[in-house]
N, CA, C, O and CB atoms as a CASP TS submission, in Angstrom:
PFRMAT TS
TARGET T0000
AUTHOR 0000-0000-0000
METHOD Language model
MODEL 1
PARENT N/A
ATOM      1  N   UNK     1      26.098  10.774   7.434  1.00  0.00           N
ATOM      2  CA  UNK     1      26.066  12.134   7.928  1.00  0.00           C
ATOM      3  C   UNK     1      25.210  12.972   6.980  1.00  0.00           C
ATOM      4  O   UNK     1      25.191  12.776   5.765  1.00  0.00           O
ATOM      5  CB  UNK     1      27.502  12.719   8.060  1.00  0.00           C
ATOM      6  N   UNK     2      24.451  13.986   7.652  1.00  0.00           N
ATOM      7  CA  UNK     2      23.719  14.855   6.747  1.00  0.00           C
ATOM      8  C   UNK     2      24.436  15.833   6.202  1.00  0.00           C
ATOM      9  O   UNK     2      25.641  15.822   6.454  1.00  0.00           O
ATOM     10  CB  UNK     2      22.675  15.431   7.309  1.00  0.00           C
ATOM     11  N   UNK     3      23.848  17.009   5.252  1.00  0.00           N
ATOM     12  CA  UNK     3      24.411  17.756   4.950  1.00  0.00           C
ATOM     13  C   UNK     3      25.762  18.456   5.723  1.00  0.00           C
ATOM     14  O   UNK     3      25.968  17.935   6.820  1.00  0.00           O
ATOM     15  CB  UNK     3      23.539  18.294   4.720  1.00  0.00           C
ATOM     16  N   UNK     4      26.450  19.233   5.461  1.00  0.00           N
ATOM     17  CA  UNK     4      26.918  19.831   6.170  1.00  0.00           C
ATOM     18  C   UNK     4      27.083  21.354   6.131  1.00  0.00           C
ATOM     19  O   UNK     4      28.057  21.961   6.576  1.00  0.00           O
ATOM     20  CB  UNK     4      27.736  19.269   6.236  1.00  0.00           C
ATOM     21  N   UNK     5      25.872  21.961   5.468  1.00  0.00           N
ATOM     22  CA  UNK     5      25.601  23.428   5.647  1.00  0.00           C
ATOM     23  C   UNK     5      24.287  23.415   5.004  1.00  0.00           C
ATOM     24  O   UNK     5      23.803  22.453   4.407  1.00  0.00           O
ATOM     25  CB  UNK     5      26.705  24.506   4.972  1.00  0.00           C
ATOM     26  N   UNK     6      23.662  24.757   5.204  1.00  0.00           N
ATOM     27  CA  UNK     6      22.542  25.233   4.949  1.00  0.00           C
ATOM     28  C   UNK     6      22.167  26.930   4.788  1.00  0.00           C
ATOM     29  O   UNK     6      22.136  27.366   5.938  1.00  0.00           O
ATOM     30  CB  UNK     6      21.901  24.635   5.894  1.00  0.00           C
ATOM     31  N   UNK     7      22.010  27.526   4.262  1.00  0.00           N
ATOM     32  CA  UNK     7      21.764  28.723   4.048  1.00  0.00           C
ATOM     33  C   UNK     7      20.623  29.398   5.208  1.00  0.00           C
ATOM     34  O   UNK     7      20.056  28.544   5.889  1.00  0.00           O
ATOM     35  CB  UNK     7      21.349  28.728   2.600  1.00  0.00           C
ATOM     36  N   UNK     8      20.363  30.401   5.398  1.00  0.00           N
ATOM     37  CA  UNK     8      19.546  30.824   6.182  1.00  0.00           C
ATOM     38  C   UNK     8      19.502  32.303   6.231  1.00  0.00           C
ATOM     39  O   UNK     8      20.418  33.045   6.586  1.00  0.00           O
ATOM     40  CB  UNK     8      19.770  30.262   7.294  1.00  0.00           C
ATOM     41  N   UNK     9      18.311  32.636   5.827  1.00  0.00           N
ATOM     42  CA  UNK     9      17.784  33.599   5.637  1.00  0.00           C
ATOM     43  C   UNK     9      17.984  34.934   6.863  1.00  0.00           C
ATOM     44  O   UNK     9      17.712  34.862   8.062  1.00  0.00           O
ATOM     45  CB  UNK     9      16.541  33.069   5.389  1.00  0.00           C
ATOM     46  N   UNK    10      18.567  36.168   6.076  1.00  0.00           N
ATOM     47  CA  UNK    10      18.542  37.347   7.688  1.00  0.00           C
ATOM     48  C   UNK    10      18.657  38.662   7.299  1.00  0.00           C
ATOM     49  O   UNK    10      19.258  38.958   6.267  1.00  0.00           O
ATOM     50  CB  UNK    10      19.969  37.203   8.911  1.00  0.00           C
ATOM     51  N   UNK    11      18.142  39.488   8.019  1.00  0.00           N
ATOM     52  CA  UNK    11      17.440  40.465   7.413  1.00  0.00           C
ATOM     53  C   UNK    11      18.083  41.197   6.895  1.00  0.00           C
ATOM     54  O   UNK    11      17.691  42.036   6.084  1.00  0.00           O
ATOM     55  CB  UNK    11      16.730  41.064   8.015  1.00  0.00           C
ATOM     56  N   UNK    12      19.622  40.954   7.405  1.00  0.00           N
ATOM     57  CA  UNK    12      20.810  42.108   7.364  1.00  0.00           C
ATOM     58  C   UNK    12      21.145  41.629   5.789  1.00  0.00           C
ATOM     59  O   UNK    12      21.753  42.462   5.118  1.00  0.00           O
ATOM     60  CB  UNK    12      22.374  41.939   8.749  1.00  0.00           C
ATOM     61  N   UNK    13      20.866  40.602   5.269  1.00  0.00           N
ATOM     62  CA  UNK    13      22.150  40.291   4.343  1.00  0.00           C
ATOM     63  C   UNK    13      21.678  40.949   2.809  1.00  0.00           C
ATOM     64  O   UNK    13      20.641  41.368   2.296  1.00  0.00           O
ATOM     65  CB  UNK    13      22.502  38.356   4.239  1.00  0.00           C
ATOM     66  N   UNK    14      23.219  40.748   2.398  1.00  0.00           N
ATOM     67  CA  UNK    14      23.798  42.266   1.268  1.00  0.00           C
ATOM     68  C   UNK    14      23.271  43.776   1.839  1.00  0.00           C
ATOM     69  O   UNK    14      22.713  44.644   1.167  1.00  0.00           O
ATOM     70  CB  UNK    14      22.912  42.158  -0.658  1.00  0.00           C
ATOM     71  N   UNK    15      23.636  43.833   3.362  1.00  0.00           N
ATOM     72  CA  UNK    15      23.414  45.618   4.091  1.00  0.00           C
ATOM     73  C   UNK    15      24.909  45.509   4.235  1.00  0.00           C
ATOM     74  O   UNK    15      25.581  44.559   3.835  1.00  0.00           O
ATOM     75  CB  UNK    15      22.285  46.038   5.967  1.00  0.00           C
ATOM     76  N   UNK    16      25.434  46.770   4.955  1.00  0.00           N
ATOM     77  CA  UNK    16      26.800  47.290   5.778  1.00  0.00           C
ATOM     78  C   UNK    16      26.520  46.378   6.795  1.00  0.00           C
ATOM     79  O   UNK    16      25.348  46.126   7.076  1.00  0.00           O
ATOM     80  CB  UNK    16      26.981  49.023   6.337  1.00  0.00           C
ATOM     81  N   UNK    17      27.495  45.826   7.410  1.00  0.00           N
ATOM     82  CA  UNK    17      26.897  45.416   9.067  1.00  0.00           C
ATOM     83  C   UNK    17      28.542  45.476  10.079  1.00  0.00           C
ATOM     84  O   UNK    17      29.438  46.033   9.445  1.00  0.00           O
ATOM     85  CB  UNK    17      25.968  43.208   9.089  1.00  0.00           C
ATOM     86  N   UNK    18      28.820  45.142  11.032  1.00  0.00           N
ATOM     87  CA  UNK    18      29.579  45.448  12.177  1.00  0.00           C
ATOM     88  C   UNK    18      29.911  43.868  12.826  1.00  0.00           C
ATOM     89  O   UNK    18      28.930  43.327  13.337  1.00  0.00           O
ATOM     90  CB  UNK    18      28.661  46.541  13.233  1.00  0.00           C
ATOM     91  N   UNK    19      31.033  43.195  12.845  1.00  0.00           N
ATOM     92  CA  UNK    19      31.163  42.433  13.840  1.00  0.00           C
ATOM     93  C   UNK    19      31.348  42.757  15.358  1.00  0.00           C
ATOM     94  O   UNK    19      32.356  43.449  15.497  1.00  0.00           O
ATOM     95  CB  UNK    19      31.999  41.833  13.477  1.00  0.00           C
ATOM     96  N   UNK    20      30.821  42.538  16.355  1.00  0.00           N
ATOM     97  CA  UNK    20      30.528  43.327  17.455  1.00  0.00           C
ATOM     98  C   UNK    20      31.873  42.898  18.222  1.00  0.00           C
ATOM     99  O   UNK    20      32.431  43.690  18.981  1.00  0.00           O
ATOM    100  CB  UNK    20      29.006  43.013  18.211  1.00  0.00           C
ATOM    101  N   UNK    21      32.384  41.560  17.977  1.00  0.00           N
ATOM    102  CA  UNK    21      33.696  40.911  18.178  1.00  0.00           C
ATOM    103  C   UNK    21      34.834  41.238  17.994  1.00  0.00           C
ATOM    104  O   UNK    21      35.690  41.003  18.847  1.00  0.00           O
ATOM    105  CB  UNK    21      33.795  40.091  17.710  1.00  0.00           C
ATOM    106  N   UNK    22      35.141  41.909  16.743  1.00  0.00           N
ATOM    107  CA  UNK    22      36.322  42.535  16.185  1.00  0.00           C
ATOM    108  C   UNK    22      36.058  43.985  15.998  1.00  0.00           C
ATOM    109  O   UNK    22      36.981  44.798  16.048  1.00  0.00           O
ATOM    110  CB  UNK    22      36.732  41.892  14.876  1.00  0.00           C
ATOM    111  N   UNK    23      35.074  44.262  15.826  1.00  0.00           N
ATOM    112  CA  UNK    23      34.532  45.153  15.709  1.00  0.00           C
ATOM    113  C   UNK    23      34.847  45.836  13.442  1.00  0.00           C
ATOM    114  O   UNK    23      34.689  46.949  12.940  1.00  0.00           O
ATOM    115  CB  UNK    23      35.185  46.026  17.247  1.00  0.00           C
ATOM    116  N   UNK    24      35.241  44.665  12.886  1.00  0.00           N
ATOM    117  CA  UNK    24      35.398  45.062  11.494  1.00  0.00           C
ATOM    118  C   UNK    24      34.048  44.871  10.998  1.00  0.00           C
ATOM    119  O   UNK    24      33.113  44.188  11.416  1.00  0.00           O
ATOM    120  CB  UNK    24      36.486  44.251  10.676  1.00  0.00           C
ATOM    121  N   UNK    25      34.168  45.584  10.080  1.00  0.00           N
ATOM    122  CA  UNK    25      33.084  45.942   9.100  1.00  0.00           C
ATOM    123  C   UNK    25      32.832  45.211   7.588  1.00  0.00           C
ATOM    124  O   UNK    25      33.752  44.740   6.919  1.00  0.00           O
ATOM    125  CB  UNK    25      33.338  47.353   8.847  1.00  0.00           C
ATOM    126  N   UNK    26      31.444  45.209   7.193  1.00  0.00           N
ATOM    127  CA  UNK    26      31.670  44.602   5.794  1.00  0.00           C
ATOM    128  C   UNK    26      30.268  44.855   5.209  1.00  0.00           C
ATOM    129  O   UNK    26      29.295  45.375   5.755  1.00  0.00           O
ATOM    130  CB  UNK    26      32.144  42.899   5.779  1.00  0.00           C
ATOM    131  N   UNK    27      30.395  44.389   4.033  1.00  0.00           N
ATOM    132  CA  UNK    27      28.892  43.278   3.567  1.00  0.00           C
ATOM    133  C   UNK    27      28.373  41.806   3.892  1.00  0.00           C
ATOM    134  O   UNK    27      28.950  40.826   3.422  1.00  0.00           O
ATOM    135  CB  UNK    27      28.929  43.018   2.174  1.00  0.00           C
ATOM    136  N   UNK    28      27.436  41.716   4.585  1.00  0.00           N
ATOM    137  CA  UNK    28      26.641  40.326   4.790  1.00  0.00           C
ATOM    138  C   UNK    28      26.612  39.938   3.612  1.00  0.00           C
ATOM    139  O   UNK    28      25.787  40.336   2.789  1.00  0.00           O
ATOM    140  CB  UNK    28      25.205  40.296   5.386  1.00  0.00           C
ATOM    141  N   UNK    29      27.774  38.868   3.323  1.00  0.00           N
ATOM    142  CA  UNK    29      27.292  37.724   2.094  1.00  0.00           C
ATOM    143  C   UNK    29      26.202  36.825   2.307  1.00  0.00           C
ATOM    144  O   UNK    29      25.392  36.694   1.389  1.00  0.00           O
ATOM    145  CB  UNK    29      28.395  36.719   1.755  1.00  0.00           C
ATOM    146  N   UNK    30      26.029  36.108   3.493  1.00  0.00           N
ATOM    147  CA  UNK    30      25.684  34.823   3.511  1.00  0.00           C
ATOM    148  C   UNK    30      25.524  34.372   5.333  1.00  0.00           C
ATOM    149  O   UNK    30      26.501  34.449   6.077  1.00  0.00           O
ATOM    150  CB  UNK    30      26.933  33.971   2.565  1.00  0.00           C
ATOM    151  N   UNK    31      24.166  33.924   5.818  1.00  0.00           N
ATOM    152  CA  UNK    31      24.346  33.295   6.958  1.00  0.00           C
ATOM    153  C   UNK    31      24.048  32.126   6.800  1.00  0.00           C
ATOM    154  O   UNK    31      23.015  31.881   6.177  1.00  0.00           O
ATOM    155  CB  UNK    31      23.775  33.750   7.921  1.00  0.00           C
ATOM    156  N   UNK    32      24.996  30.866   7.399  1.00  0.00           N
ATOM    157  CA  UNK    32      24.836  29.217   7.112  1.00  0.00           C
ATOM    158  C   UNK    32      24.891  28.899   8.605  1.00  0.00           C
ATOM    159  O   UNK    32      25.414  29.445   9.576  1.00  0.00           O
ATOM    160  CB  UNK    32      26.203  28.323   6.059  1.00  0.00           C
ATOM    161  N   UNK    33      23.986  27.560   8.371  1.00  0.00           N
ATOM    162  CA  UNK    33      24.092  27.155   9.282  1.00  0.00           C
ATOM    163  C   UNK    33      25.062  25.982   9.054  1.00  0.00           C
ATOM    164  O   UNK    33      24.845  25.171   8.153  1.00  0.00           O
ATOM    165  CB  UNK    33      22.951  27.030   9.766  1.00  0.00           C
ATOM    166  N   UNK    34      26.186  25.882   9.909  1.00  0.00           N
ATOM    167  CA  UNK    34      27.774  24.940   9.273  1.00  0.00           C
ATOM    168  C   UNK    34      27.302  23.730  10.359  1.00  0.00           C
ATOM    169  O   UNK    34      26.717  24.071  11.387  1.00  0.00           O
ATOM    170  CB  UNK    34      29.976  25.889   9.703  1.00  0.00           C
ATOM    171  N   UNK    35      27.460  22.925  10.207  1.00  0.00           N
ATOM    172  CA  UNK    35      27.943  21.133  10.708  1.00  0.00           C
ATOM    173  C   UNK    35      29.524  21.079  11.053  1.00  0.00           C
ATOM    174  O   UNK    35      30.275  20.350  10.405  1.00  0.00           O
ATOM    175  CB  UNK    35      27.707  19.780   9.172  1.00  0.00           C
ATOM    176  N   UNK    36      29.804  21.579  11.704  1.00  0.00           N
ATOM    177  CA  UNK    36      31.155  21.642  12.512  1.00  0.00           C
ATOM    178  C   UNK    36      31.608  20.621  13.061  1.00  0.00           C
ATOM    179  O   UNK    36      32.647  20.810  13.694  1.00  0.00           O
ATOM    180  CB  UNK    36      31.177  22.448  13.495  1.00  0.00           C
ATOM    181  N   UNK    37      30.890  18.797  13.043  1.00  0.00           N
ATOM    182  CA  UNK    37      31.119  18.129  13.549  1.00  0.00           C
ATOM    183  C   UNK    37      32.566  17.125  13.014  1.00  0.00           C
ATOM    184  O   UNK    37      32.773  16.633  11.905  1.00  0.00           O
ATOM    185  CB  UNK    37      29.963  17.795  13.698  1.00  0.00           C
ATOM    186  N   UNK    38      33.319  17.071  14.127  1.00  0.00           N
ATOM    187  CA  UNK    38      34.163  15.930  13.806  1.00  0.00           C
ATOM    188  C   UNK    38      34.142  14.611  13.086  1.00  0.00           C
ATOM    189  O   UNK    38      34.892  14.068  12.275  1.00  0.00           O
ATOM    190  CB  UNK    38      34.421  15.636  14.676  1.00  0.00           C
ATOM    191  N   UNK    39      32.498  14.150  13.943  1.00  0.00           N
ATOM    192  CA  UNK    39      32.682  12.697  14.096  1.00  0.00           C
ATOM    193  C   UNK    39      30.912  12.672  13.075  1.00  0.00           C
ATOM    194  O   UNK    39      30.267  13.601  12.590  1.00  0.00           O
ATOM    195  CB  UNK    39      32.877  11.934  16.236  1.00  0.00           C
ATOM    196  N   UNK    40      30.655  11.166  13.108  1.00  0.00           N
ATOM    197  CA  UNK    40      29.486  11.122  12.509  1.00  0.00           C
ATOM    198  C   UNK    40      27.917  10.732  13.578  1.00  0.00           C
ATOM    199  O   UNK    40      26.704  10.780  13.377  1.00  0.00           O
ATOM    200  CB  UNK    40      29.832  10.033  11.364  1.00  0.00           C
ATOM    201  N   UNK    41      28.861  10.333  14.799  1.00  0.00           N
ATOM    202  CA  UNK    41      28.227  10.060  16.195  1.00  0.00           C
ATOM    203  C   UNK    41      27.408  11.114  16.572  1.00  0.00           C
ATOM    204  O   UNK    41      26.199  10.916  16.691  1.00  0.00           O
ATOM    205  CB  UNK    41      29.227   9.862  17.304  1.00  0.00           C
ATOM    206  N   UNK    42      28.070  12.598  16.850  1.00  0.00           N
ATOM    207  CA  UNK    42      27.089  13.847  17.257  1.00  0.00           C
ATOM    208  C   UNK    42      27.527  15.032  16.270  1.00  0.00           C
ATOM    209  O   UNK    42      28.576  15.676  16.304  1.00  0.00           O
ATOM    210  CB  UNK    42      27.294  14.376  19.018  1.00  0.00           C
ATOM    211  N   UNK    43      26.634  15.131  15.533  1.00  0.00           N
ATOM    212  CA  UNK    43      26.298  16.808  15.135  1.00  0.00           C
ATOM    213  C   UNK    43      26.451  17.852  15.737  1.00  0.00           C
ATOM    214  O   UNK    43      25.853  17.966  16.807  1.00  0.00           O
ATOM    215  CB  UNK    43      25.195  17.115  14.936  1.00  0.00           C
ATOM    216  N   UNK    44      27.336  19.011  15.236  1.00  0.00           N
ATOM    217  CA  UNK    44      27.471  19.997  16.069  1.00  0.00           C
ATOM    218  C   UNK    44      27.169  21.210  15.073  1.00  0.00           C
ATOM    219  O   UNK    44      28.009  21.488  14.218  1.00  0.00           O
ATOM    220  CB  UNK    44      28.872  19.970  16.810  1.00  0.00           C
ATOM    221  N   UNK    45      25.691  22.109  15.199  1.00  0.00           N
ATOM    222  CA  UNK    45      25.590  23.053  14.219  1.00  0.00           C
ATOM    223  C   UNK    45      25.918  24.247  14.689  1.00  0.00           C
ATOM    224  O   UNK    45      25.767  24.256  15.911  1.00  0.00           O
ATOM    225  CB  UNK    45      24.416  23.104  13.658  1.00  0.00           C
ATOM    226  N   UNK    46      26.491  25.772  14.064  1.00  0.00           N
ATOM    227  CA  UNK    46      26.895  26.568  14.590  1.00  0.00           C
ATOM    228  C   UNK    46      25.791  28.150  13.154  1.00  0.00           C
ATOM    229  O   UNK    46      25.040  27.723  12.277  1.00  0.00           O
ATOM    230  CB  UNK    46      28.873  26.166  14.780  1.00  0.00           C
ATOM    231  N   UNK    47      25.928  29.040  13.260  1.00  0.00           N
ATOM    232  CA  UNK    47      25.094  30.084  12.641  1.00  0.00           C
ATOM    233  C   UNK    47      26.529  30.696  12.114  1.00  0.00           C
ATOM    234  O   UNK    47      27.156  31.428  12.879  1.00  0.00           O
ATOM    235  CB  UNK    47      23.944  31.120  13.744  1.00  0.00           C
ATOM    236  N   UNK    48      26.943  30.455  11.068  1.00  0.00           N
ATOM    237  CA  UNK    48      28.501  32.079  10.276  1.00  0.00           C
ATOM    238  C   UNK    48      27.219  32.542   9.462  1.00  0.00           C
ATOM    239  O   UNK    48      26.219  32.182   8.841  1.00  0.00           O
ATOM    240  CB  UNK    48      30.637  31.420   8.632  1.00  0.00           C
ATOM    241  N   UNK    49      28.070  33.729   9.972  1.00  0.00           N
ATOM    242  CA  UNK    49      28.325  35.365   9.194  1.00  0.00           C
ATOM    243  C   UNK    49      29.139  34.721   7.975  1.00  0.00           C
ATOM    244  O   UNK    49      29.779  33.682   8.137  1.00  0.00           O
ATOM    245  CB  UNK    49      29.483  36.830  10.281  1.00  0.00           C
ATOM    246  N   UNK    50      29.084  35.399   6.729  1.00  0.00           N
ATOM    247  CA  UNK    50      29.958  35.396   5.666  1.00  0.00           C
ATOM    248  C   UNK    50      30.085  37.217   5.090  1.00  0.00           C
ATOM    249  O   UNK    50      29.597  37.886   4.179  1.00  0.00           O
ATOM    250  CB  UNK    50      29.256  34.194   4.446  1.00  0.00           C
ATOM    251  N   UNK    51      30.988  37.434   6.180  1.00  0.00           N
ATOM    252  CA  UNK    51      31.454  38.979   5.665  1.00  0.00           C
ATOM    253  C   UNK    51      32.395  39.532   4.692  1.00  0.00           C
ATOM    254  O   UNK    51      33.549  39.167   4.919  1.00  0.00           O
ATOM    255  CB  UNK    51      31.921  39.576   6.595  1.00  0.00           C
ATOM    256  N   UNK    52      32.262  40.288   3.691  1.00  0.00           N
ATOM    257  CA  UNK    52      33.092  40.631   2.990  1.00  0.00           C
ATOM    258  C   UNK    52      33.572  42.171   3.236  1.00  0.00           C
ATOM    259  O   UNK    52      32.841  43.159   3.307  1.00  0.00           O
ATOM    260  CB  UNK    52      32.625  40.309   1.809  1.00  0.00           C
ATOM    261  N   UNK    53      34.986  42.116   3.348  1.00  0.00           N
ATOM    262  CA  UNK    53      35.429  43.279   3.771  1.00  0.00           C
ATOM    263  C   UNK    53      35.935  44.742   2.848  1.00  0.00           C
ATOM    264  O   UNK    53      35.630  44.615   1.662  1.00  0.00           O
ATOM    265  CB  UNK    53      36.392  42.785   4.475  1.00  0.00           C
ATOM    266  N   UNK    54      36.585  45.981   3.141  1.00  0.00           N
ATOM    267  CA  UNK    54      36.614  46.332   2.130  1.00  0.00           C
ATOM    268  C   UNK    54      37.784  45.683   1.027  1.00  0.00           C
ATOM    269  O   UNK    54      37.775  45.717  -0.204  1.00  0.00           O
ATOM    270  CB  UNK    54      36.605  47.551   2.402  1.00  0.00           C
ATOM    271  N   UNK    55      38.563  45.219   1.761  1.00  0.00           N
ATOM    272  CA  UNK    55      39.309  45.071   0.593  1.00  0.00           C
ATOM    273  C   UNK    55      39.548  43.332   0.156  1.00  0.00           C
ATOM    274  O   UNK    55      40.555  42.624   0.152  1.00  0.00           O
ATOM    275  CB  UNK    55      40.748  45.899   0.902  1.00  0.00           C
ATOM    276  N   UNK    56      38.186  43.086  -0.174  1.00  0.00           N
ATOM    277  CA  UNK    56      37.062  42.005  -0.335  1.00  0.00           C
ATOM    278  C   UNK    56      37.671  40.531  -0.543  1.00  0.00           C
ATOM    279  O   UNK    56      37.783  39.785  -1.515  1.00  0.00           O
ATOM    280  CB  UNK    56      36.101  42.382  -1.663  1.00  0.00           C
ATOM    281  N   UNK    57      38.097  40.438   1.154  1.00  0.00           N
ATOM    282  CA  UNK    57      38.712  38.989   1.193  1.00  0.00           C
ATOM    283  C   UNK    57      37.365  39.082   2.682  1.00  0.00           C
ATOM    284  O   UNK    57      37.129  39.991   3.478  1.00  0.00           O
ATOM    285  CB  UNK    57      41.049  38.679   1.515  1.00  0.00           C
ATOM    286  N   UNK    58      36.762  37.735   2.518  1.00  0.00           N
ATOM    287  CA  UNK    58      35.629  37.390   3.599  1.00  0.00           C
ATOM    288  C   UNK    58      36.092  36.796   4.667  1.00  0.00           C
ATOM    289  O   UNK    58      37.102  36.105   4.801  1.00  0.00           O
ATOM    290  CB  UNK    58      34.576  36.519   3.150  1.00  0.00           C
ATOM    291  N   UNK    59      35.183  37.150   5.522  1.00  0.00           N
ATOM    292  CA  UNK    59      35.891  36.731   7.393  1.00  0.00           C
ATOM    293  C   UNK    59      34.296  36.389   7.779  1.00  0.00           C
ATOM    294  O   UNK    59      33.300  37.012   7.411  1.00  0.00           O
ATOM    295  CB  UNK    59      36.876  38.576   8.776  1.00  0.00           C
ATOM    296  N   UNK    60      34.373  35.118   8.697  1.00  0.00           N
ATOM    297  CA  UNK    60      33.560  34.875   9.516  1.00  0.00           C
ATOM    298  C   UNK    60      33.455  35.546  10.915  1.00  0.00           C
ATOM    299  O   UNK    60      34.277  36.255  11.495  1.00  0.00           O
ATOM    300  CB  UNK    60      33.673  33.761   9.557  1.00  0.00           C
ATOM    301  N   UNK    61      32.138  35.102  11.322  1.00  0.00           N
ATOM    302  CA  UNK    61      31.858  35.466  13.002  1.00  0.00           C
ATOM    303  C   UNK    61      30.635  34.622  13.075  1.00  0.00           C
ATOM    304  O   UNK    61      30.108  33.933  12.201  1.00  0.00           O
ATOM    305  CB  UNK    61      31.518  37.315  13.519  1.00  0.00           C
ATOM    306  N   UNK    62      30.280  34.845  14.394  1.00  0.00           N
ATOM    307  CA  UNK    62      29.359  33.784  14.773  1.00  0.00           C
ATOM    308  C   UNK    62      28.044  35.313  14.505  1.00  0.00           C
ATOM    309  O   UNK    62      28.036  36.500  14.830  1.00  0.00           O
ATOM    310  CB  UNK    62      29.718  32.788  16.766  1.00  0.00           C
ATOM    311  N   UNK    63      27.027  34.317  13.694  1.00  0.00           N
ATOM    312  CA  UNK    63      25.695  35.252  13.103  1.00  0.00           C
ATOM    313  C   UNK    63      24.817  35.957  14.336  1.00  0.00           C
ATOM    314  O   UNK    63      23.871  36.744  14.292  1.00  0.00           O
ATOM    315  CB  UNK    63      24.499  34.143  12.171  1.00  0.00           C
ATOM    316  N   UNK    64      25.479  35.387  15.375  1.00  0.00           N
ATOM    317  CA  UNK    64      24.990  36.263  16.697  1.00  0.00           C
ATOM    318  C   UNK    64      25.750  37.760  17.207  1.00  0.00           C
ATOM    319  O   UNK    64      25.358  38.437  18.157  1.00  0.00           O
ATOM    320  CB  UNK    64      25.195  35.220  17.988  1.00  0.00           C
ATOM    321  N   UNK    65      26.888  38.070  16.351  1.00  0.00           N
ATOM    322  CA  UNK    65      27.896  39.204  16.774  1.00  0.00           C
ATOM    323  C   UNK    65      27.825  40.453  15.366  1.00  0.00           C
ATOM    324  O   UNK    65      28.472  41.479  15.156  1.00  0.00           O
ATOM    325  CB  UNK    65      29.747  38.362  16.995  1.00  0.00           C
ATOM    326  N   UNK    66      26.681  39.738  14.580  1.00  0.00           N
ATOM    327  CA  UNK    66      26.363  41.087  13.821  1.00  0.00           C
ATOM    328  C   UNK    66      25.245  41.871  14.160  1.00  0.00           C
ATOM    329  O   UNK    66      24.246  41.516  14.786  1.00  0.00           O
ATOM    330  CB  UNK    66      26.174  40.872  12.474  1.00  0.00           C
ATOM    331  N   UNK    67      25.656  43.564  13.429  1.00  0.00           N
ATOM    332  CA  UNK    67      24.655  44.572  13.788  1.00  0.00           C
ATOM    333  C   UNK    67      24.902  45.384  12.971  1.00  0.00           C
ATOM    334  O   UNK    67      26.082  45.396  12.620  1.00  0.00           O
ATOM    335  CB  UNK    67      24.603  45.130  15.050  1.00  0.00           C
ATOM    336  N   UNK    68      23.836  46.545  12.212  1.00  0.00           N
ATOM    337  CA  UNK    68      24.143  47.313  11.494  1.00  0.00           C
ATOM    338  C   UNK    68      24.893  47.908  11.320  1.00  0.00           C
ATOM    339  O   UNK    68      25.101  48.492  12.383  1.00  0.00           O
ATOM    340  CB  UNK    68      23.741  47.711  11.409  1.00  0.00           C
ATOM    341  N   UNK    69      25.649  48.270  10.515  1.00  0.00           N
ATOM    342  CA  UNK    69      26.245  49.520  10.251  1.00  0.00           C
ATOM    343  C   UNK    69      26.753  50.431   9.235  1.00  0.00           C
ATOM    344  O   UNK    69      27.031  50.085   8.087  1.00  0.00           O
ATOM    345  CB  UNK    69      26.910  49.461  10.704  1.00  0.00           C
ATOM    346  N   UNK    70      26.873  51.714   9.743  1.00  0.00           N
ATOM    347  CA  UNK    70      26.411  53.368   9.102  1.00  0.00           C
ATOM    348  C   UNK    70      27.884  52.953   7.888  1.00  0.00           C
ATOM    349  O   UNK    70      28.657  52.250   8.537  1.00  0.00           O
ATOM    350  CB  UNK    70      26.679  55.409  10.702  1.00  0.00           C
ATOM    351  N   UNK    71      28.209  53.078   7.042  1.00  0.00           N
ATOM    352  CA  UNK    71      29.086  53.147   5.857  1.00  0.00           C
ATOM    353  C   UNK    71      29.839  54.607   6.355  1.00  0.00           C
ATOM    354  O   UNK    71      29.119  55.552   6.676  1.00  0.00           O
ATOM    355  CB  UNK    71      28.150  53.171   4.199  1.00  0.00           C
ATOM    356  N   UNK    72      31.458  54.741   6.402  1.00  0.00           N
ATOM    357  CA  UNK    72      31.953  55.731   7.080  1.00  0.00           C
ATOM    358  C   UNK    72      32.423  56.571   5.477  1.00  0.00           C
ATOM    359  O   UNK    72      33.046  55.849   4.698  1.00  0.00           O
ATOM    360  CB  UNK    72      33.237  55.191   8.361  1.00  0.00           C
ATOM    361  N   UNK    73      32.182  57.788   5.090  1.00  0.00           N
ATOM    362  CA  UNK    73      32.818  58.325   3.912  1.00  0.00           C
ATOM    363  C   UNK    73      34.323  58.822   4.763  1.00  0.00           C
ATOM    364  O   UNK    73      34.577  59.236   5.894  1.00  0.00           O
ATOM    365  CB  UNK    73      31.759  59.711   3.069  1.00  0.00           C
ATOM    366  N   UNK    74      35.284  58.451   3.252  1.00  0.00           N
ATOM    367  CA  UNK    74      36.605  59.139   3.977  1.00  0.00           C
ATOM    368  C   UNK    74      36.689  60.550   3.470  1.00  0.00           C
ATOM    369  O   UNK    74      36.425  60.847   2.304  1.00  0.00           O
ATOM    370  CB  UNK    74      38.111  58.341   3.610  1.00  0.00           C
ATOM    371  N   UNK    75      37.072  61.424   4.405  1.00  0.00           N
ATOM    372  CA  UNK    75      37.073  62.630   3.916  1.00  0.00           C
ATOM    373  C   UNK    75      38.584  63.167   3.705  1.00  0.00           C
ATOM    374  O   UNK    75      39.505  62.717   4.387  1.00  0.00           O
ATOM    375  CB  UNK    75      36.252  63.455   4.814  1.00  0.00           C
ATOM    376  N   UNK    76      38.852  64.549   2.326  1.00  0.00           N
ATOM    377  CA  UNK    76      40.126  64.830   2.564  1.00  0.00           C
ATOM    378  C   UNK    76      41.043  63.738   1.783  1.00  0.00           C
ATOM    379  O   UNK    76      42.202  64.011   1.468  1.00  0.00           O
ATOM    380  CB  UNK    76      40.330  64.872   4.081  1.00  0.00           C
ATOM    381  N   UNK    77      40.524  62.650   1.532  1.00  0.00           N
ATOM    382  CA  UNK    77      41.123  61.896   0.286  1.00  0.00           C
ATOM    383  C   UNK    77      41.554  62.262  -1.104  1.00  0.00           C
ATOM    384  O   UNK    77      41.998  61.398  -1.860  1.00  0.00           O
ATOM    385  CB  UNK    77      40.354  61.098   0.012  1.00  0.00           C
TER
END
């Protein structure tokens, strides 16, 4: 079996960005391309998001459900 990840370059990463899915927010750590495969018969590659949130435990999404986004200030804090 080959590797089973790969890094990949995107324009967003270390910006704010938006999972369009959950709709949570973070920093773009990292987009990989993962080997999700079971078996050694067929390869199955998929694109993660590696988001870090604010209160900086990281969550995936598929690197197709991110999009910018504006940093919200809290006000009245």
């Amino acid at each position: 079996m080959s590797e089973r990840y790969e890094y990949v370059p995107h324009r967003l990463l270390h910006r704010h960005v938006r999972d369009i899915a959950s709709g949570a927010e973070g920093e773009l750590m990292a987009v990989v391309n993962e080997n999700v495969s079971d078996s050694d018969a067929r390869e199955h590659w998929i694109e993660l998001a590696y988001i870090r949130g604010a209160s900086g435990r990281e969550f995936t999404t598929a690197a197709g459900n991110i999009e910018p986004a504006e940093r919200q200030d809290v006000k009245g804090a």
